[in-house]
Each structure stands twice: as C-alpha cells, then as structure tokens.
Backbone as numpy.savetxt, mean C-alpha at the origin, in Angstrom:
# Nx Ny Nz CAx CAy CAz Cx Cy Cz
-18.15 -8.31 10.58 -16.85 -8.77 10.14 -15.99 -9.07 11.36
-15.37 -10.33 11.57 -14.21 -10.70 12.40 -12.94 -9.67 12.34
-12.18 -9.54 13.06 -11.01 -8.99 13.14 -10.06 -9.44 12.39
-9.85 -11.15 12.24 -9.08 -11.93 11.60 -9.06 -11.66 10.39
-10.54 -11.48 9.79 -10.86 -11.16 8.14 -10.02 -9.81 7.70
-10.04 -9.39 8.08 -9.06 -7.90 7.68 -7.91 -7.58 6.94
-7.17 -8.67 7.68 -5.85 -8.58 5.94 -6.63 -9.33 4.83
-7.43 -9.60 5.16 -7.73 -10.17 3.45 -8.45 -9.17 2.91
-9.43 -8.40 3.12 -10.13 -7.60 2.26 -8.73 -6.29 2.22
-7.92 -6.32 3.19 -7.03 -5.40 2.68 -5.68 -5.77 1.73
-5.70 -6.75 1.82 -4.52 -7.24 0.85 -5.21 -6.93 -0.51
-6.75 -7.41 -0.59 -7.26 -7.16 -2.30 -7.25 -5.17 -2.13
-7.68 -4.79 -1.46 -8.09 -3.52 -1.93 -6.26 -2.79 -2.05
-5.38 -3.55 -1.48 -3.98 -2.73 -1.73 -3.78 -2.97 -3.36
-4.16 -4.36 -3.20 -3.56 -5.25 -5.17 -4.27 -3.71 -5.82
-5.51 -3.24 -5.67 -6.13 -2.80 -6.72 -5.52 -0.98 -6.73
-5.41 -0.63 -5.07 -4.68 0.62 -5.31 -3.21 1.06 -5.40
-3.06 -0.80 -5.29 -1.33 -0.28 -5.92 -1.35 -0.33 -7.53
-2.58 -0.76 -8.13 -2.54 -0.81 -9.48 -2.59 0.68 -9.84
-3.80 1.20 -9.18 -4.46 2.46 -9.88 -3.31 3.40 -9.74
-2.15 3.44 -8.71 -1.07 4.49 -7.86 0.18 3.81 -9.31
0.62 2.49 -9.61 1.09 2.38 -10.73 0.91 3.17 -12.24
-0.18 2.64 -12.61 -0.57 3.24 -13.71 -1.02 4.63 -14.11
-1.73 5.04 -12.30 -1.90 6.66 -12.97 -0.20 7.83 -12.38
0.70 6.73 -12.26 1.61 7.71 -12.02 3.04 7.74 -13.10
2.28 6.90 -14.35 3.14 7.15 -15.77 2.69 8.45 -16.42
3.63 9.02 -16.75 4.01 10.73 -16.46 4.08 10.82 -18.50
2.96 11.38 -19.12 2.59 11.79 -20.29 4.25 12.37 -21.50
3.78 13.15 -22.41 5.17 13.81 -22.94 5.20 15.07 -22.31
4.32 15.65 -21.85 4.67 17.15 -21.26 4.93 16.64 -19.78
5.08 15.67 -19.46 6.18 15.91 -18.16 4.87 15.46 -16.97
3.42 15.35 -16.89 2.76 15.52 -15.95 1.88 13.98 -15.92
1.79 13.30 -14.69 1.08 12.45 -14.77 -0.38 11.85 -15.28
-0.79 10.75 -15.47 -2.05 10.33 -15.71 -3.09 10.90 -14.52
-3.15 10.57 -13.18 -3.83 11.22 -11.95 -3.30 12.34 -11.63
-3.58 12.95 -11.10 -3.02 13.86 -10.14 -2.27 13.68 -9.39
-0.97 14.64 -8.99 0.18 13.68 -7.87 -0.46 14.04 -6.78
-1.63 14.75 -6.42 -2.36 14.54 -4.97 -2.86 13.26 -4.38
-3.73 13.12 -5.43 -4.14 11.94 -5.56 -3.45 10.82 -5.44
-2.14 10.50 -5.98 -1.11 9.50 -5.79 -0.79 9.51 -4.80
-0.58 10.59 -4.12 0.42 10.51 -2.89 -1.06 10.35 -1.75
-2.35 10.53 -2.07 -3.43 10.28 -0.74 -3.11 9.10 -0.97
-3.57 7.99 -2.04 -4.11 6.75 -2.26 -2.86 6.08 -1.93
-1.52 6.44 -2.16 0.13 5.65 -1.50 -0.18 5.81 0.02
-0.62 6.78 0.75 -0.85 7.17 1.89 -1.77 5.95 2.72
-2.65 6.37 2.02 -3.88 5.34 2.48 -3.88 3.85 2.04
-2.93 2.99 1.10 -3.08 2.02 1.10 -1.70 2.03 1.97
-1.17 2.17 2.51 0.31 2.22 3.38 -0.45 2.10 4.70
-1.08 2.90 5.30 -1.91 2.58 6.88 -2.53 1.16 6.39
-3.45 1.07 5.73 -4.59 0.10 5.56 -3.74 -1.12 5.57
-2.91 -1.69 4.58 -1.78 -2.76 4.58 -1.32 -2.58 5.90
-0.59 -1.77 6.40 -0.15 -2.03 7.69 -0.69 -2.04 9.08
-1.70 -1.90 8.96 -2.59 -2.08 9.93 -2.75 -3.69 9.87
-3.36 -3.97 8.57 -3.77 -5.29 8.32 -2.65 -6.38 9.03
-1.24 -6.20 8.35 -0.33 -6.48 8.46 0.31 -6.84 10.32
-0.13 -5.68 10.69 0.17 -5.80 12.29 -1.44 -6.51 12.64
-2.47 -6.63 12.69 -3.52 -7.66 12.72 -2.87 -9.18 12.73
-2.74 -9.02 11.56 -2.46 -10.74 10.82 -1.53 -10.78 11.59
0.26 -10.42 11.94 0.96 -11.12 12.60 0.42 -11.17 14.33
-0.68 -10.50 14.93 -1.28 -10.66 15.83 -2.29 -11.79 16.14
-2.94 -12.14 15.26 -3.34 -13.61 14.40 -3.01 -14.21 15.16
-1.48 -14.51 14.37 -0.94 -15.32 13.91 -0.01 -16.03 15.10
0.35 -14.80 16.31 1.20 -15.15 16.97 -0.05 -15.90 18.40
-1.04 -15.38 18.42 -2.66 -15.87 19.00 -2.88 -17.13 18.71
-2.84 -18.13 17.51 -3.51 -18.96 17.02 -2.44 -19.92 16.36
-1.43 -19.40 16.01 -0.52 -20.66 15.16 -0.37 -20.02 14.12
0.56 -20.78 13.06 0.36 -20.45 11.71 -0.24 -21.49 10.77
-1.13 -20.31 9.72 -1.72 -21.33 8.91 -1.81 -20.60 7.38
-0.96 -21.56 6.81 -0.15 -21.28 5.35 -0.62 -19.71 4.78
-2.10 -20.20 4.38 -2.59 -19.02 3.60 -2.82 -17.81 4.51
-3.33 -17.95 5.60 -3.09 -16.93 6.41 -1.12 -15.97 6.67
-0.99 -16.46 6.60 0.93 -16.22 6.39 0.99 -15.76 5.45
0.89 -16.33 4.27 0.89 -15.42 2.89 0.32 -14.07 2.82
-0.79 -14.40 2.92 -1.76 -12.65 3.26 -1.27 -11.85 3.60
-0.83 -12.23 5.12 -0.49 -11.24 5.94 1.32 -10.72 5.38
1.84 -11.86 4.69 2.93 -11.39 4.19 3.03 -9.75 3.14
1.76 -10.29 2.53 1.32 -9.93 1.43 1.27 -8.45 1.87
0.20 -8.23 2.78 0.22 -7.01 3.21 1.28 -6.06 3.79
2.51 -6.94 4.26 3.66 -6.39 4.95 4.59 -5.57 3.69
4.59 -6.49 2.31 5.19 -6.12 1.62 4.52 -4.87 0.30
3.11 -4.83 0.79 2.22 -3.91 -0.04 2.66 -2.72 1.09
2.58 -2.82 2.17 2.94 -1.53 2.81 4.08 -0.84 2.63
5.42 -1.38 2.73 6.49 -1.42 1.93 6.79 -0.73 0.72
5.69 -1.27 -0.29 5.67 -0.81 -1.33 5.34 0.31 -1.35
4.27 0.50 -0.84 3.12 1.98 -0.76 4.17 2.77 -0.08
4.63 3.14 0.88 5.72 3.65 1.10 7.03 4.16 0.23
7.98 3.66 -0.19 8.92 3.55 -1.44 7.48 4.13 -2.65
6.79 4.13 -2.84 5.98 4.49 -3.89 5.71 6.00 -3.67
5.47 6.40 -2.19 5.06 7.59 -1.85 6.04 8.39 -1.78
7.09 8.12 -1.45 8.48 9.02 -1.47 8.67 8.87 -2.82
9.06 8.29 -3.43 9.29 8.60 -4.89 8.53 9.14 -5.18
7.07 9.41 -5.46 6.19 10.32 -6.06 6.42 11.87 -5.32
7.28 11.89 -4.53 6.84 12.81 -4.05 8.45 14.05 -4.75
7.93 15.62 -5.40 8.18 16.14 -5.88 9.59 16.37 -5.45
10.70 16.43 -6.50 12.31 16.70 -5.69 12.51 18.43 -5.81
12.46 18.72 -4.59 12.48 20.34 -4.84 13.68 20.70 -3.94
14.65 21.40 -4.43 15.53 22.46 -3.43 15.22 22.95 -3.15
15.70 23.53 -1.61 15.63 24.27 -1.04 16.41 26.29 -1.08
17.44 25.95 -2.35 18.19 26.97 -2.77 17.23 27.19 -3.77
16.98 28.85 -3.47 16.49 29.58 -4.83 16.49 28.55 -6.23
C-alpha cells in the first residue's frame, strides 16, 4: 500500500465506525446503552487517531503534489470524521461530580 492511499481506506473505515459508535450509543428505557460505553469510547478513540492521522497524510499529499478534487474531499472528509469522533467521545463520556 502507498502512503497516499491511506485517507481513503480510512475515511471508509471512519463512515462505518462512526456508524457502529452512533447507533450502539442510543441508550435503551433503563437508561444503558446498545454497546458498551467502553467500547464507544475505544472505537471514538480509535477512529479519532486513524481519521487524523489520515487527515494530516492527505493534507501532506496535498501540499507535495497539488490539489486534486477528490483527493481534497477525502482528506476533508477525514478532518471532519476526526472532529466528530472527538465531540462524540466527550459526550459519551460519563458526567460525574466530583462532590460526594
């Protein structure tokens, strides 16, 4: 695999674990999610590096070679999946005080 190829297989594998981090983190009637919130918060974790890795790749690309449309998109793509995964991971993540 090229270096270049990289936001693309990571832009699809974010689409699919920002799906699974969506859907398994609608929260039942007793209060507790579809996945596990471990699990949510690894897979927010790990598609957050992976996108942004990609993300800093592609605009490395990009600033190497020119721009070229679909390549731009991608790499957009990934900037704003990291983003997401982020804002996704703090929100999942439990609101607890610190007072008794």
């Amino acid at each position: 695999m090229k270096k270049f190829q990289f936001p693309y297989i990571a832009s699809g594998l974010g689409l699919f674990l920002m799906l699974a981090v969506v859907v398994g983190s609608k929260t039942g009637s007793n209060g507790a999610t579809t996945l596990p919130l471990l699990t949510l918060l690894i897979m927010s974790e790990f598609g957050f590096f992976l996108t942004g890795i990609a993300a800093f790749m592609g605009i490395s690309h990009i600033q190497a070679t020119g721009m070229k449309p679909v390549y731009v998109f991608i790499t957009g793509l990934c900037v704003v999946l990291s983003v997401a995964f982020l804002w996704l991971g703090i929100e999942l993540w439990p609101h607890t005080t610190l007072a008794g």
